[in-house]
C-alpha positions, 0 to 999 in steps of 0.5 A: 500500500502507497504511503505518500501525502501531499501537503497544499500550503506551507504555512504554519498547519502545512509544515508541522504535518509535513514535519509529523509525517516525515519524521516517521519515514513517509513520503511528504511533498509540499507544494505551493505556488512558489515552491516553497522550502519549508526546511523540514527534513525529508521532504520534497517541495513542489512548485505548483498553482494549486488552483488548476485542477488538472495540475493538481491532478497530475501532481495527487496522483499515487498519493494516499492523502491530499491535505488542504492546508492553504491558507490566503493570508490577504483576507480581502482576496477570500472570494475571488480566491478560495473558490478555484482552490477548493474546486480543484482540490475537491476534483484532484481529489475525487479522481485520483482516489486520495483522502481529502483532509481539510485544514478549517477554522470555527468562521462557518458557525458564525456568532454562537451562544455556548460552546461550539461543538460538531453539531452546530450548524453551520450559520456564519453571518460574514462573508468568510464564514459563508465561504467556508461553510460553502467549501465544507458543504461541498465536501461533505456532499461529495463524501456522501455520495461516494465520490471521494472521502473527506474531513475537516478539523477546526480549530481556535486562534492557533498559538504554537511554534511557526504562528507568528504574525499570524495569531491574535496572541503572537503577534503581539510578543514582538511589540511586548518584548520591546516594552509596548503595550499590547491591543486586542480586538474585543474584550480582553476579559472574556473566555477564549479557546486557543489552539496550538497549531501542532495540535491541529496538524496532529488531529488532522494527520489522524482523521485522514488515517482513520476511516471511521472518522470520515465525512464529518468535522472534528475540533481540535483538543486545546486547553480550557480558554483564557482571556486574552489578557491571560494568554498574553501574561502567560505567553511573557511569563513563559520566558520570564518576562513581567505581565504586560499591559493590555488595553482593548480596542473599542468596537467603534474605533473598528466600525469607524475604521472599516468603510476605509480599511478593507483590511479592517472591515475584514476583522470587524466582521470577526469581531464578535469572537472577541466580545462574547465568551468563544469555546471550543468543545473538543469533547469528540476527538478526544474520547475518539482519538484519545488524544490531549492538548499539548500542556499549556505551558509548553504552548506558551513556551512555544508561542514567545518563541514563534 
């Protein structure tokens, strides 16, 4: 049997899988546009326009999983982006036979009450949100119908190694270890999930071996939710450095920004997972899988070294 997984995205999921795949002697290829070099030992990088079905065709075939772990860092580029992506990856699937393991996020469920768990409805009220949905939909539908096998895991804002400029939280160690005061969308008091990103690849290397966990969605094991003021203290504590200040950026500074900034307009739409509690129930994948969160204090580590 084949043992080969190809990875589409080089960013922060895209390189642990391919780290955690190749690190048991499995042939891994990443591609991305630009042909990439993700520095992970063992693997081959592949120049490729990902969003050409036929090419990624050509390029899935053999292999035994086809990971979607891109990620279009230009929020203002979602729609005319994603669609073309999603279709070829759903077609490169379909025929050559690889399992299609989906890379999502919690955007679909839209503003929620409690925690969120698989069997919420997908209901996002932003554009975002719509999209992915409308991705997750289209793969599920095709699962159901025998055309290929799909899963998608979601996970929370992602702390961990390689997260960067990238998450709520460590983006801001740069600026905090200068000394600056730190900003935060939202409420800087209220519950909040967050996610190591190796976690993420972890669970999504699983769902993609395992059969019986095809054709639904999985929230990634992560720690119990902090605010966001408690992850930034205890990302600075972790490398001995004192609590820094937070201060909260008010709703109307973003409502007022928004109409000029598409950027902003963007994150405003997001805004309410920062001004209501956001937590993840991630009660499933950990009695199937048995797995836990990397501890808290590690994730921190690893966040303030990002």
């Amino acid at each position: 049997m084949t043992d080969r997984h190809l990875v589409i995205g080089a960013g922060p999921v895209g390189r642990h899988v391919a780290g955690l795949i190749a690190a048991r002697g499995s042939e891994v290829v990443v591609a991305t546009r630009s042909g990439t070099d993700t520095g992970v030992a063992g693997v081959t990088h592949l120049r490729l326009d990902a969003s050409d079905g036929d090419a990624l065709t050509a390029a899935a075939d053999g292999f035994t999983v086809l990971y979607n772990c891109a990620n279009p860092s230009d929020y203002t580029t979602w729609e005319e982006v994603w669609p073309p992506l999603a279709a070829a990856m759903l077609r490169a699937a379909e025929r050559t036979g690889a399992v299609y393991a989906i890379t999502g996020n919690l955007y679909p469920y839209g503003p929620v009450d409690g925690p969120m768990h698989e069997g919420l409805p997908d209901a996002a009220t932003d554009h975002k949100g719509v999209l992915r949905a409308r991705m997750w939909a289209e793969a599920s539908a095709a699962h159901a119908a025998g055309r290929l096998r799909a899963v998608e895991v979601r996970g929370s804002d992602y702390m961990g190694a390689g997260v960067g400029p990238n998450g709520h939280v460590t983006r801001q160690v740069p600026g905090l270890l200068k000394g600056r005061r730190a900003w935060v969308i939202g409420s800087k008091y209220l519950p909040h999930t967050f996610t190591d990103v190796l976690d993420a690849a972890r669970l999504l290397v699983a769902t993609a071996e395992d059969e019986s966990s095809h054709g639904r969605i999985w929230h990634v094991p992560s720690n119990p939710p902090r605010t966001q003021e408690q992850a930034l203290t205890d990302v600075m504590a972790a490398i001995g450095r004192p609590p820094p200040k937070v201060s909260q950026i008010p709703g109307p500074v973003l409502a007022s920004l928004a109409p000029v900034m598409p950027v902003v307009r963007e994150l405003h739409q997001l805004s309410y997972q920062w001004t209501r509690p956001y937590v993840l129930d991630d009660s499933a994948a950990r009695a199937h899988f048995g797995m836990e969160p990397t501890s808290w204090d590690e994730v921190c580590r690893r966040s303030a070294q990002s």
